[in-house]
MARDOZA-855274 format. One line per field, with one value per residue: residue number from 1; residue in three letters; x, y negated, z of N, C-alpha, C, O in turn. Coordinates in Angstrom, 3 decimals. Example, Ala and Ser with C-alpha at 12.3 -4.5 7.8 and 13.67 -1.06 7.14 Angstrom:
BEGIN
nr	(1; 2)
rest	(ala; ser)
n.c1	(13.190; 12.850)
n.c2	(5.690; 2.250)
n.c3	(7.800; 7.080)
ca.c1	(12.300; 13.670)
ca.c2	(4.500; 1.060)
ca.c3	(7.800; 7.140)
c.c1	(13.200; 12.900)
c.c2	(3.300; -0.030)
c.c3	(7.800; 7.870)
o.c1	(14.236; 13.409)
o.c2	(3.319; -1.138)
o.c3	(8.465; 8.039)
END
This chain:
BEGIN
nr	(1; 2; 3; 4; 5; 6; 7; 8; 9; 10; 11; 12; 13; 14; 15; 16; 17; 18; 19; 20; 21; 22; 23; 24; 25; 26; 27; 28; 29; 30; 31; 32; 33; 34; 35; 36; 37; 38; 39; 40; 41; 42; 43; 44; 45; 46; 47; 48; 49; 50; 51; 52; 53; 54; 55; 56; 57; 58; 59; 60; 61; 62; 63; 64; 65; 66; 67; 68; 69; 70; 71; 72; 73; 74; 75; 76; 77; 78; 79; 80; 81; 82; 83; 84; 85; 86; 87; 88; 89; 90; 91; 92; 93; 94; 95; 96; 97; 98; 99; 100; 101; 102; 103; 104; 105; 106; 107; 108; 109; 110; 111; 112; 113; 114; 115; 116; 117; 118; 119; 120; 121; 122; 123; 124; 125; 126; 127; 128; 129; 130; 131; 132; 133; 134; 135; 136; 137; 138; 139; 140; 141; 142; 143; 144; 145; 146; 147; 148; 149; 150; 151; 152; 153; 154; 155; 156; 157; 158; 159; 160; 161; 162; 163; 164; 165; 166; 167; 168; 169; 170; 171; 172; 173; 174; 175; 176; 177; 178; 179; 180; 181; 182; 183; 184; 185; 186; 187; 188; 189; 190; 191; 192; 193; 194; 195; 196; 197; 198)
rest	(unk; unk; unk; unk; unk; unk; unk; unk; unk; unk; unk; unk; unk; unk; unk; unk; unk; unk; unk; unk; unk; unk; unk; unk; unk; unk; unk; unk; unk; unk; unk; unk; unk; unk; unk; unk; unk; unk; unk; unk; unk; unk; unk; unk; unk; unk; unk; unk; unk; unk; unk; unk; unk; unk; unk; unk; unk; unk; unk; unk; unk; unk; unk; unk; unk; unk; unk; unk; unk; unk; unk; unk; unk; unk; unk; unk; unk; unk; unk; unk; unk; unk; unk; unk; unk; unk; unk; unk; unk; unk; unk; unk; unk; unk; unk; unk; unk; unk; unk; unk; unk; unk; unk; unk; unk; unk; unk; unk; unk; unk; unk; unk; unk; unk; unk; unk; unk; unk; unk; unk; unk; unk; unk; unk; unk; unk; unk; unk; unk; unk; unk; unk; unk; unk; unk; unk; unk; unk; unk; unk; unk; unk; unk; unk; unk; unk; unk; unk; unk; unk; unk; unk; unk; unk; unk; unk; unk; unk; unk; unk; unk; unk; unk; unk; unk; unk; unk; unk; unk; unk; unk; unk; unk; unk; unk; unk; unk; unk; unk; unk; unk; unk; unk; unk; unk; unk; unk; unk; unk; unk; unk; unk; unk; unk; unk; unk; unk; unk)
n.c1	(-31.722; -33.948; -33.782; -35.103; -35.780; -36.688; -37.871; -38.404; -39.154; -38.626; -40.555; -39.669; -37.270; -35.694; -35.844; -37.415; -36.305; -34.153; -34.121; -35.952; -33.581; -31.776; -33.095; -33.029; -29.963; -29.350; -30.688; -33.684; -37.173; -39.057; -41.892; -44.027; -46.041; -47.559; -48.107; -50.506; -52.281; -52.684; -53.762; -55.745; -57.146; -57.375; -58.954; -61.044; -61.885; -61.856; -59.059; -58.005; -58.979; -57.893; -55.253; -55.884; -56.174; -53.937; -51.865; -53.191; -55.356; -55.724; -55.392; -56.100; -58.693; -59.790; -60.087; -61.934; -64.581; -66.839; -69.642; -70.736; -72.414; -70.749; -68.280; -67.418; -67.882; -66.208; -63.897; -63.924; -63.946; -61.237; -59.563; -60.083; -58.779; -56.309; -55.707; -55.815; -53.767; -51.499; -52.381; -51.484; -48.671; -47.351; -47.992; -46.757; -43.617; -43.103; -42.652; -39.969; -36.876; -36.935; -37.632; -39.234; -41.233; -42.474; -45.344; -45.785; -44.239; -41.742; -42.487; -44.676; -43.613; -41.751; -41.471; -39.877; -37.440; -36.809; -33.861; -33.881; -34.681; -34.192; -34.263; -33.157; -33.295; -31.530; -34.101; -33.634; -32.303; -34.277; -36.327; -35.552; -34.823; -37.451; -38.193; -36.961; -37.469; -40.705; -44.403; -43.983; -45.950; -46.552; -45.905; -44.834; -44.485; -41.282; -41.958; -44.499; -43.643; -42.238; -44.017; -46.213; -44.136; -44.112; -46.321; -46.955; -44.895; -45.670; -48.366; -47.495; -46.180; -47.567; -49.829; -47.940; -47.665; -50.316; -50.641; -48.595; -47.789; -45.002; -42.632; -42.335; -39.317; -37.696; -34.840; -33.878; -35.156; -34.157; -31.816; -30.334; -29.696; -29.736; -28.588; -29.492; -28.776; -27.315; -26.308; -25.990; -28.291; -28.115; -24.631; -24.782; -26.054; -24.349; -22.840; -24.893; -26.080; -23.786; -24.100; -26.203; -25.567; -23.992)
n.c2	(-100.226; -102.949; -105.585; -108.676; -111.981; -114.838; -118.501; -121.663; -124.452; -128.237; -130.104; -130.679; -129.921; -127.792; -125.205; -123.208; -122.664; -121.902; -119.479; -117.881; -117.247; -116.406; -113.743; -112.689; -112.173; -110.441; -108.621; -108.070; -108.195; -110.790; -113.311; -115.447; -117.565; -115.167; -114.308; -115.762; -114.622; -111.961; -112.582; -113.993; -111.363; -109.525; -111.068; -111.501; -114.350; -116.847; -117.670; -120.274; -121.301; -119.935; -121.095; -123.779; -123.858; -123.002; -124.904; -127.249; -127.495; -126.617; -127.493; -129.552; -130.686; -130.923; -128.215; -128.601; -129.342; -128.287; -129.600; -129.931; -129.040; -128.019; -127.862; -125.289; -123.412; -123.956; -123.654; -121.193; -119.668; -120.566; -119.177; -116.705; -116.549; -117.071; -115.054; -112.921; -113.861; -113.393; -110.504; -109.858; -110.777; -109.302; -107.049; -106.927; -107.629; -104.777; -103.061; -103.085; -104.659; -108.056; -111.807; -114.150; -116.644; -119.548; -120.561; -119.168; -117.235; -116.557; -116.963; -114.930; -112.235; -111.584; -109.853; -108.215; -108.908; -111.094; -112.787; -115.868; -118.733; -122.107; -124.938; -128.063; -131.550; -135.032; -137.970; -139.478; -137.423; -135.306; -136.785; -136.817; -134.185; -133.712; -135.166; -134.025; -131.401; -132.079; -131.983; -133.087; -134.798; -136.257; -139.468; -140.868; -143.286; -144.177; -144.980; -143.635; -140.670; -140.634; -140.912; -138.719; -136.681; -136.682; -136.579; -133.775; -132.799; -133.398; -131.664; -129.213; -129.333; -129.627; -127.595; -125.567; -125.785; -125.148; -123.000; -121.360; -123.026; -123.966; -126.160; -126.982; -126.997; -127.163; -126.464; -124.524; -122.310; -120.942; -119.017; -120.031; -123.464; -125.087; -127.821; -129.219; -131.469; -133.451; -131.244; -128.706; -126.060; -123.548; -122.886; -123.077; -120.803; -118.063; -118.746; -118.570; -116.010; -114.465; -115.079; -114.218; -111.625; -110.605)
n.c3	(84.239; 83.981; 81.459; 81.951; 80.910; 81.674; 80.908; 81.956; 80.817; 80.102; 78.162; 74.492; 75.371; 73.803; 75.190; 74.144; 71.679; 72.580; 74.209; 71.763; 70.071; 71.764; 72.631; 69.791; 69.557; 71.894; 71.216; 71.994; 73.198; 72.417; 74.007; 73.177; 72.183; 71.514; 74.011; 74.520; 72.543; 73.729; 76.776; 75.347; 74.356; 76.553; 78.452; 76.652; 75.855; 73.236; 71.703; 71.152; 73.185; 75.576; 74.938; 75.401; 77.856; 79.198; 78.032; 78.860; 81.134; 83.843; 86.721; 87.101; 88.926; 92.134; 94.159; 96.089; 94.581; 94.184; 93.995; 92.047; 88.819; 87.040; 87.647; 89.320; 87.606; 86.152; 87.113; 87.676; 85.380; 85.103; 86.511; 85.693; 83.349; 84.056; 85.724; 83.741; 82.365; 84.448; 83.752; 81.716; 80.950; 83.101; 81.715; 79.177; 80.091; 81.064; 79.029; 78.215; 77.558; 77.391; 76.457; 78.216; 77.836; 79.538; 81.480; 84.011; 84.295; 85.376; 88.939; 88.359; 87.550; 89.837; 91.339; 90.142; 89.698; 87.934; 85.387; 85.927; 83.964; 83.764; 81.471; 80.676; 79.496; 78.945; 77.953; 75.769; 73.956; 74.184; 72.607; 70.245; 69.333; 69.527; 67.008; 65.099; 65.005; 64.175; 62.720; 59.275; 58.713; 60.853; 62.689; 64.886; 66.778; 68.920; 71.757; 71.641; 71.480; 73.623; 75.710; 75.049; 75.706; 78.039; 79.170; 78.825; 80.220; 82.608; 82.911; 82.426; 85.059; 86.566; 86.336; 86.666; 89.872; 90.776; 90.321; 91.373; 94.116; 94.060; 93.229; 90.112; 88.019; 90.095; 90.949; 92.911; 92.416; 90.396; 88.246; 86.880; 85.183; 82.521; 80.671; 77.731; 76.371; 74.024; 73.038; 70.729; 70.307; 69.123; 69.841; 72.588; 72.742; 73.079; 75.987; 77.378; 77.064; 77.775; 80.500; 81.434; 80.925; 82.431)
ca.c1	(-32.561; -34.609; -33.369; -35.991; -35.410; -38.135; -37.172; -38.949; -38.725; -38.889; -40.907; -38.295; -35.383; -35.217; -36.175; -38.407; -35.288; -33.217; -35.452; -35.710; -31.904; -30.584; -33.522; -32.409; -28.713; -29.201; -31.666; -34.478; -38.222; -39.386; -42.323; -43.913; -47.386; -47.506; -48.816; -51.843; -53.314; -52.973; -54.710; -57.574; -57.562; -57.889; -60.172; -62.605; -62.357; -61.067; -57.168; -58.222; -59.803; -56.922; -54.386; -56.208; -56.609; -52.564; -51.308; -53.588; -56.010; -55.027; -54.991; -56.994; -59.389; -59.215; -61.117; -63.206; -65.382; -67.751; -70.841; -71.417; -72.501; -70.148; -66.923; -67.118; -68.275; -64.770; -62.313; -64.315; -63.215; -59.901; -58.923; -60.045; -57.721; -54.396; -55.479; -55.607; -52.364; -50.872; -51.929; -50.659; -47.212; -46.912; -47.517; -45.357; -42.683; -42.740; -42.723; -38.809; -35.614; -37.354; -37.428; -41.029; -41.149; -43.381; -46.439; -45.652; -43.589; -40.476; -43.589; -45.808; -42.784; -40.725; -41.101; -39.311; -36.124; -36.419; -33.210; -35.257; -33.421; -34.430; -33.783; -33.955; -32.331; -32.362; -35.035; -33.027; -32.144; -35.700; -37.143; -34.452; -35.418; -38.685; -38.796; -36.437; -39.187; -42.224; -44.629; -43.860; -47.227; -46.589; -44.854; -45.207; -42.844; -40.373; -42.427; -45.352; -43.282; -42.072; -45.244; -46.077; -43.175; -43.728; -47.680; -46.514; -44.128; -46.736; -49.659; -46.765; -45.404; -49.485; -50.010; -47.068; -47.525; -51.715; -50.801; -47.542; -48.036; -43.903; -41.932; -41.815; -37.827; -36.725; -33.269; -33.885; -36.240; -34.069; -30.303; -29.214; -30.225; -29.131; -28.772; -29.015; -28.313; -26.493; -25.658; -26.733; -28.445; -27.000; -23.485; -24.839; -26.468; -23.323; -22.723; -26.433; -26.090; -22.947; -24.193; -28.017; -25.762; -23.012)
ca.c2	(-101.305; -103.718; -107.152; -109.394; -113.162; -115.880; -119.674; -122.758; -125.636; -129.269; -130.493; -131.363; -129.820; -126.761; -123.802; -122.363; -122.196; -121.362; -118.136; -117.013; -117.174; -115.287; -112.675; -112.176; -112.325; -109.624; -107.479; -107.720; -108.740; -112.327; -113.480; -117.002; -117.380; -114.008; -114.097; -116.260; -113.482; -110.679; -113.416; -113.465; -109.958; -109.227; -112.399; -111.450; -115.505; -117.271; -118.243; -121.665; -121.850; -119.990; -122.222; -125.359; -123.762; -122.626; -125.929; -128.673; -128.064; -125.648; -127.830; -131.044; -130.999; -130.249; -126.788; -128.862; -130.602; -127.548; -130.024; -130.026; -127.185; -127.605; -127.469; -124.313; -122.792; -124.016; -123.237; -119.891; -119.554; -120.912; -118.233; -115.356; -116.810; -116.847; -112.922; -111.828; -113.957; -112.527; -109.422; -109.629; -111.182; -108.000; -105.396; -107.186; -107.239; -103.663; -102.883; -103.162; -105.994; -108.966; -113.192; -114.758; -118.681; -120.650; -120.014; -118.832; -115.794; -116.471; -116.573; -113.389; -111.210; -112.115; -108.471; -107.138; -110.006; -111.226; -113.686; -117.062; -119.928; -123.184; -125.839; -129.727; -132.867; -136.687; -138.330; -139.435; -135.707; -135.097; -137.547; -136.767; -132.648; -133.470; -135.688; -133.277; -130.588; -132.524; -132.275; -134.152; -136.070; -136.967; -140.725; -141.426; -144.277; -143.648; -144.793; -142.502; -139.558; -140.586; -140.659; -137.664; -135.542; -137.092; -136.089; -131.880; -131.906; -133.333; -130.900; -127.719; -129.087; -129.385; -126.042; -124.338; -126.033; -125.361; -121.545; -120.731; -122.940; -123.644; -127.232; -126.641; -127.201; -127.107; -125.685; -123.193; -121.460; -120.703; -118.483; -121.363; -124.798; -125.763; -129.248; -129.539; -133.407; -133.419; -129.872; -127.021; -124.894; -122.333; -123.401; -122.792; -119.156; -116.959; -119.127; -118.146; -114.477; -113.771; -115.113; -113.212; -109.982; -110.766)
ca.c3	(84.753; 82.508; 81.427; 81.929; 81.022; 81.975; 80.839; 81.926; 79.732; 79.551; 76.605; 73.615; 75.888; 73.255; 75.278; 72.851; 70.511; 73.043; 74.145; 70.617; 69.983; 72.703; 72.537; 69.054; 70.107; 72.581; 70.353; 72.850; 72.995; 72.717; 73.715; 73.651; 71.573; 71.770; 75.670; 74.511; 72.003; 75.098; 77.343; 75.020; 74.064; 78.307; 78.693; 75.898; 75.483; 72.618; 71.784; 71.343; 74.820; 76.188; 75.045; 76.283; 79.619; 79.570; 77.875; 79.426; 82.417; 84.745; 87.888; 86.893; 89.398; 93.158; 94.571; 96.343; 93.648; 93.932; 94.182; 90.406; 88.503; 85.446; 88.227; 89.845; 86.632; 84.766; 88.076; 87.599; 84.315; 84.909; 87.522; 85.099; 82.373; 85.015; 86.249; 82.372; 81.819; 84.756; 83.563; 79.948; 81.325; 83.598; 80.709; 78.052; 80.483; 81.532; 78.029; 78.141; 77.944; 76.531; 77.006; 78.638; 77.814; 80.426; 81.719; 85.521; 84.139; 86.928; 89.581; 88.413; 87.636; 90.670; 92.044; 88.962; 89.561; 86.412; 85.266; 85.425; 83.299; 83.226; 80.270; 80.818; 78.979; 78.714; 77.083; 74.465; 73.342; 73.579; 71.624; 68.871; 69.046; 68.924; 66.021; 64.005; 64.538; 64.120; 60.957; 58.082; 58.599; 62.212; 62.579; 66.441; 67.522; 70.042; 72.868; 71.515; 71.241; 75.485; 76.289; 75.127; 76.145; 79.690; 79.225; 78.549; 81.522; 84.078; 82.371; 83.291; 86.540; 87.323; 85.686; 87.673; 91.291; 90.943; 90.455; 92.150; 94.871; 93.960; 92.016; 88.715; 87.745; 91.594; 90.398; 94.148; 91.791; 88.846; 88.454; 86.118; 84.964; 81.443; 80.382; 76.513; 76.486; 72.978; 72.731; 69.836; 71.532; 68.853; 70.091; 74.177; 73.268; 73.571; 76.878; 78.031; 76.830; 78.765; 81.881; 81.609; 81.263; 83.388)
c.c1	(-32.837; -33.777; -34.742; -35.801; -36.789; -37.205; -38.724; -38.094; -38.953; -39.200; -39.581; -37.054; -34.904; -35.143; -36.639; -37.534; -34.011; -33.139; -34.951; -34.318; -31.519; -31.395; -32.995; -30.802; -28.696; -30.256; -33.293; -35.875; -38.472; -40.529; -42.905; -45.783; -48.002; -48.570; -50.179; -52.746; -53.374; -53.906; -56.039; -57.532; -57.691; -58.854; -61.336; -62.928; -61.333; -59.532; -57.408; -58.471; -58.832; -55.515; -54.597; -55.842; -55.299; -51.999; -51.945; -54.901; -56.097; -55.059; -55.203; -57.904; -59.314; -60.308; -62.582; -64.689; -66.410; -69.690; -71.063; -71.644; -71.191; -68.055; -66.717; -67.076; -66.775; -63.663; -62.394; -63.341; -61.694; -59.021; -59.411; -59.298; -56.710; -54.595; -55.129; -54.308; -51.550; -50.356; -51.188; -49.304; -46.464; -46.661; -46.828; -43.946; -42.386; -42.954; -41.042; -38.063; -36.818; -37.128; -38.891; -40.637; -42.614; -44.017; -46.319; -45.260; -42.564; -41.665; -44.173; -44.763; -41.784; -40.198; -40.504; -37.641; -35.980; -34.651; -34.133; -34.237; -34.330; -33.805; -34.498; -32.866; -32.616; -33.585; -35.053; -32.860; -33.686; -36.561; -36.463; -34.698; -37.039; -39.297; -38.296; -37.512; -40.343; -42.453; -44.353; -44.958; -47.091; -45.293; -45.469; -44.066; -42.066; -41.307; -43.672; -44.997; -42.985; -43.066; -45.985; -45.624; -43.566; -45.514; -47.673; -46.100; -45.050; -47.490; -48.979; -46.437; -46.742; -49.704; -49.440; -47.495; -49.047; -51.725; -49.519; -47.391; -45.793; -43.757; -41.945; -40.661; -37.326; -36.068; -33.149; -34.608; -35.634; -32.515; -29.480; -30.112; -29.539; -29.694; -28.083; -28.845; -27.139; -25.632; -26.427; -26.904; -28.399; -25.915; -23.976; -25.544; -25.745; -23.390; -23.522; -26.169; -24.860; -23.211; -25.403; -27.006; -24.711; -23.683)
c.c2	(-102.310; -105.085; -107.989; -110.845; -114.279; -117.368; -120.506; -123.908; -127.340; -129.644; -130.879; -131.345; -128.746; -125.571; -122.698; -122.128; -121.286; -119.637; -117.235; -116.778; -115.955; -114.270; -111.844; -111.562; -110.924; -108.299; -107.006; -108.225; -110.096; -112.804; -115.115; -117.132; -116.063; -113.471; -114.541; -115.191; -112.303; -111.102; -113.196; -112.369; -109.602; -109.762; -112.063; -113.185; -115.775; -117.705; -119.061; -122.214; -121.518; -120.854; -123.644; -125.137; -123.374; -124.164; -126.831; -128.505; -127.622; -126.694; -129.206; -131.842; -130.506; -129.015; -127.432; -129.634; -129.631; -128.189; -130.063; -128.672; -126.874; -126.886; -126.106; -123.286; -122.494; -123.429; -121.980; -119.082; -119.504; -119.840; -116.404; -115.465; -116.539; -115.273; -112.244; -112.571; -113.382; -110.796; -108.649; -109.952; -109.463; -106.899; -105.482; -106.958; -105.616; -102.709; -102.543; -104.547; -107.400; -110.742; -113.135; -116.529; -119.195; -119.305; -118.974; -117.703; -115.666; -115.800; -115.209; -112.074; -111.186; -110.508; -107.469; -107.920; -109.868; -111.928; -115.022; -118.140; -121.195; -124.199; -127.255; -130.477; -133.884; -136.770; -138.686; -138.198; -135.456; -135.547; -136.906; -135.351; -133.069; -133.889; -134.813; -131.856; -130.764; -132.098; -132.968; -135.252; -136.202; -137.977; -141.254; -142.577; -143.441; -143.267; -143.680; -141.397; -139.350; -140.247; -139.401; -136.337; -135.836; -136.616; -134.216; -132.438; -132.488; -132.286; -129.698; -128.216; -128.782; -128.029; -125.219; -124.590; -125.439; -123.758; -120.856; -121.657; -123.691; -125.429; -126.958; -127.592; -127.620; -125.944; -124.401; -122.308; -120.550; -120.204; -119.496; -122.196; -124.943; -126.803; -129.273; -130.382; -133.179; -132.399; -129.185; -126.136; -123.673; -121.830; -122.528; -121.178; -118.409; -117.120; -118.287; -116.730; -113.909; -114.511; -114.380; -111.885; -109.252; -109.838)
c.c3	(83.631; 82.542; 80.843; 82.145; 81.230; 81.701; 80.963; 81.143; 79.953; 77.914; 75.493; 73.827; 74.405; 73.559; 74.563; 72.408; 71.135; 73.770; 72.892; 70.362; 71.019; 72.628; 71.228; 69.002; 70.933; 72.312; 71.116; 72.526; 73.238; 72.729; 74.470; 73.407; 71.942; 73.525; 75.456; 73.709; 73.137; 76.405; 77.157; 74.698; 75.688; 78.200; 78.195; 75.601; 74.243; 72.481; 72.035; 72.923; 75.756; 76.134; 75.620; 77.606; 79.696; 79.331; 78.783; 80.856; 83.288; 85.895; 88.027; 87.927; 90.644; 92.892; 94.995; 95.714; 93.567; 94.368; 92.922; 90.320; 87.372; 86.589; 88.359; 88.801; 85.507; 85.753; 87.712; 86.654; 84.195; 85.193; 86.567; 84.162; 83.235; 84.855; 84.851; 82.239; 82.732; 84.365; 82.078; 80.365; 81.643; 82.028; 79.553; 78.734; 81.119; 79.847; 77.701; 78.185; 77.317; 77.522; 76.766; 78.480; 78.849; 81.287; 83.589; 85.345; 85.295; 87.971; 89.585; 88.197; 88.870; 91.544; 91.473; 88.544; 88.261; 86.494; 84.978; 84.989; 83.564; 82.258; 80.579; 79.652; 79.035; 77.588; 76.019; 73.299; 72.853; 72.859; 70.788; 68.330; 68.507; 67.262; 64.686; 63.729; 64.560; 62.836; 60.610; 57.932; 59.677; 62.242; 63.784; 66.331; 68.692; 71.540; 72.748; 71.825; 73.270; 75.809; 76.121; 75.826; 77.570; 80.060; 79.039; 80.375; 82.511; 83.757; 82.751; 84.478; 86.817; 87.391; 86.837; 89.472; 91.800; 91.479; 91.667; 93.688; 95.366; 93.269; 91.279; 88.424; 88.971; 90.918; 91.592; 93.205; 90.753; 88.804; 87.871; 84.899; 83.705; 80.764; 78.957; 76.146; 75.351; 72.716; 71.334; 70.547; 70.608; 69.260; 71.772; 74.106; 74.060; 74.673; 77.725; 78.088; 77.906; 79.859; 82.245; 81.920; 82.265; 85.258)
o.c1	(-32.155; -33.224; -35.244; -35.652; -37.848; -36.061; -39.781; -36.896; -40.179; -38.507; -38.559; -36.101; -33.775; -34.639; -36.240; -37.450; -33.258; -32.177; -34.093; -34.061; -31.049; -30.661; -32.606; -30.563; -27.826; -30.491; -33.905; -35.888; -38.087; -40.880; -42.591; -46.614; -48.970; -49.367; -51.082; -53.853; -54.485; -54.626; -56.970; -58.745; -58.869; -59.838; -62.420; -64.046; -60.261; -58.979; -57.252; -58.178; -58.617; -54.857; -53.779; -55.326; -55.224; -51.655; -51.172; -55.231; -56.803; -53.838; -54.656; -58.009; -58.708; -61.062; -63.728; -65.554; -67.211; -70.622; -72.230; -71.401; -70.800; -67.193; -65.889; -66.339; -66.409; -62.681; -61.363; -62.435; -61.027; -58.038; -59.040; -58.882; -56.172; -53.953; -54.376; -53.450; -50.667; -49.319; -50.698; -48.580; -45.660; -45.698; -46.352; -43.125; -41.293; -43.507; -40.870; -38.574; -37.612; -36.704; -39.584; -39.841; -43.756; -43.728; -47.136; -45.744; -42.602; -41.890; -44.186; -45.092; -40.793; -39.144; -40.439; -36.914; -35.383; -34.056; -34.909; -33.171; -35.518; -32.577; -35.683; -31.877; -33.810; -33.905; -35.968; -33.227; -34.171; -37.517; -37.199; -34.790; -37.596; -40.198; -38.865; -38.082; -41.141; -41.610; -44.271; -44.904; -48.267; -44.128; -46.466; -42.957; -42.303; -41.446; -43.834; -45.817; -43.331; -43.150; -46.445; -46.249; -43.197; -45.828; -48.732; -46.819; -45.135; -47.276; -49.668; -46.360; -47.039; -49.754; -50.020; -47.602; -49.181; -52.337; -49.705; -46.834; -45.360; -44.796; -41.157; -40.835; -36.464; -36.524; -32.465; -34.422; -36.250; -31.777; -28.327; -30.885; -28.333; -30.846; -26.874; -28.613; -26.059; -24.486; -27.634; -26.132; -28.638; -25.781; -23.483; -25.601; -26.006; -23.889; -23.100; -26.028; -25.078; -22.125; -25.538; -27.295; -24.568; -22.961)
o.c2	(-102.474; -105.532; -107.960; -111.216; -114.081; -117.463; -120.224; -124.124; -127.418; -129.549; -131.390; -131.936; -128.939; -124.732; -121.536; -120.904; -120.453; -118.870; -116.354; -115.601; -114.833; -113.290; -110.680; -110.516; -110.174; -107.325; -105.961; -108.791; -110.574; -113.006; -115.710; -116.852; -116.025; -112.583; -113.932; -114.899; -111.782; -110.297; -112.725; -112.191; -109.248; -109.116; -112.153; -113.466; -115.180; -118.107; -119.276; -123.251; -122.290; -121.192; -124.409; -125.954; -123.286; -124.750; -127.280; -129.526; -128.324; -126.640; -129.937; -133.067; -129.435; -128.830; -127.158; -130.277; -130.013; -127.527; -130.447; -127.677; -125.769; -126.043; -125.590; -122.314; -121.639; -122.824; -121.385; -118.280; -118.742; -119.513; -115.278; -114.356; -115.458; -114.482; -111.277; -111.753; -112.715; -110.136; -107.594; -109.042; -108.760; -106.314; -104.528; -106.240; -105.433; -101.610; -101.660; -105.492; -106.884; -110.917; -112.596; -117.267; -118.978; -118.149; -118.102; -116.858; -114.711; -114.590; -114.464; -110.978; -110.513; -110.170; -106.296; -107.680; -109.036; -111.678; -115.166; -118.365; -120.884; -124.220; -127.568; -129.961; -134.151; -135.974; -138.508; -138.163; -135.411; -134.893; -135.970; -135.175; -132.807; -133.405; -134.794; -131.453; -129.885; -131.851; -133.952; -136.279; -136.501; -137.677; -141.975; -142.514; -142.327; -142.222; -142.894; -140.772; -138.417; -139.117; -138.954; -135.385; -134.952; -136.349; -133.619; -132.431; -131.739; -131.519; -128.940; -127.271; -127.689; -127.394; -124.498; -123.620; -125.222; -123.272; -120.035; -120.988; -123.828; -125.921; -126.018; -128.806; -128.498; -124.884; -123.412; -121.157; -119.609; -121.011; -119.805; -121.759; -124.905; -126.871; -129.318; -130.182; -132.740; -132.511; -129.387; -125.494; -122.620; -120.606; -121.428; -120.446; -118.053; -116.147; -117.496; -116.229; -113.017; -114.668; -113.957; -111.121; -108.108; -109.863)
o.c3	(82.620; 83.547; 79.720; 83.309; 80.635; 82.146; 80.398; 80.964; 79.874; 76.901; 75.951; 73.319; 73.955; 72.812; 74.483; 72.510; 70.630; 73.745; 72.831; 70.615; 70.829; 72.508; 71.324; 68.398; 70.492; 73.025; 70.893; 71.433; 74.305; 71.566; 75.501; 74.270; 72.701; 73.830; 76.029; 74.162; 73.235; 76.995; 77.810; 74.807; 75.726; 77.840; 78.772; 75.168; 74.133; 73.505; 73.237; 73.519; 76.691; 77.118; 76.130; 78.368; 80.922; 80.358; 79.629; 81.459; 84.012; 86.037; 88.852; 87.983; 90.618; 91.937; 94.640; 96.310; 92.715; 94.824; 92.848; 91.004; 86.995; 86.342; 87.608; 88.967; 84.700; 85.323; 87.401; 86.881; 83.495; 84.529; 86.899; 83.827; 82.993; 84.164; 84.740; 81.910; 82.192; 84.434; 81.677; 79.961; 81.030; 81.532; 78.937; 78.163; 81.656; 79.881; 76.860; 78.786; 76.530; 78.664; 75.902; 79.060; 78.444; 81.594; 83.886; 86.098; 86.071; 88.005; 90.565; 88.651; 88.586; 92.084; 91.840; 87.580; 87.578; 87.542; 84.033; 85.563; 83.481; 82.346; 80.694; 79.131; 79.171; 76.705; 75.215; 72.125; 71.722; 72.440; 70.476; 67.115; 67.441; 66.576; 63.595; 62.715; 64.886; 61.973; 61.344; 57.255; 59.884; 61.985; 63.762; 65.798; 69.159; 72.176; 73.682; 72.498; 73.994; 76.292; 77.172; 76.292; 78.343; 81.220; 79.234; 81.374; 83.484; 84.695; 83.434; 85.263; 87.297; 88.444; 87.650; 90.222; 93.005; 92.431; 92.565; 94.559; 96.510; 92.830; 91.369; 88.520; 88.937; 90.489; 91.331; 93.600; 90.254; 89.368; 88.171; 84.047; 83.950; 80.335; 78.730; 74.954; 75.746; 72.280; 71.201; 71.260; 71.199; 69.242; 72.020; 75.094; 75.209; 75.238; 78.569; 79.204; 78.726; 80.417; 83.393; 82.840; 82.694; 86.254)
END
């Protein structure tokens, strides 16, 4: 039977790192970016356009705004981006063991019981991750960098609740919650790894 890991993230919790780690750790597939080139290679639309429409607008506007022309035209759009990311999610994961980061992977694989993780932390932590992996030319202040991080996790809870219909980080959703709040999330792999294979 496959091992299939799915992690939702809080911005600046460290999922992303924490993903790659244990996929490496457990010799398996990892994919993150990776979902947006299979998107547009389904889609036939650009990366660029698919990442906007995965990162930021997914669930902006209600259904019913179909009195314009430009609305119905973009939900249109919107809903053929999810079906190709659904359907790139699906055929990476039946591909074999691998880790899915975001993007309504728990949700669209759910009939294949993935392991679904979630990753949160204080805001403190997260500012402090984020600023250690920012560019070298980015100098936000603190409150910039809040504001930010607090501008991602509405843009995915939006994202996730628009499509799944579900909370994004209701802990009912997820086998186990990890709180990197002044941890290494090198240090919490092993942890992670023997409970995914447990």
């Amino acid at each position: 039977m496959s091992k299939i890991i799915t992690i939702g993230r809080q911005f600046g919790s460290g999922g992303r790192e924490l993903g790659k780690r244990l996929a490496e750790a457990m010799g398996i597939g990892y994919f993150d970016r990776e979902v947006i080139s299979e998107i547009a290679r389904k889609s036939g639309l650009a990366e660029t356009y698919v990442n906007n429409f995965v990162e930021k607008r997914a669930g902006y506007y209600p259904i019913t705004i179909g009195r314009t022309f430009y609305a119905p035209m973009t939900l249109q759009m919107d809903t053929e981006v999810y079906r190709a990311q659904t359907a790139a999610i699906r055929e990476l994961a039946g591909r074999g063991d691998c880790v899915i980061i975001g993007r309504c992977a728990d949700y669209i694989l759910e009939d294949m019981h993935p392991v679904n993780l979630f990753v949160f932390s204080d805001m403190e932590s997260r500012i402090a991750r984020c600023r250690r992996k920012a560019p070298s030319d980015e100098h936000l202040t603190d409150n910039e960098l809040r504001k930010k991080i607090l501008a991602v996790d509405k843009s995915r809870a939006k994202y996730y609740e628009f499509y799944t219909g579900q909370t994004w980080g209701k802990m009912q959703h997820y086998h186990l919650c990890i709180n990197t709040a002044g941890r290494e999330i090198k240090a919490l792999t092993p942890a992670v790894r023997a409970f995914v294979e447990a």
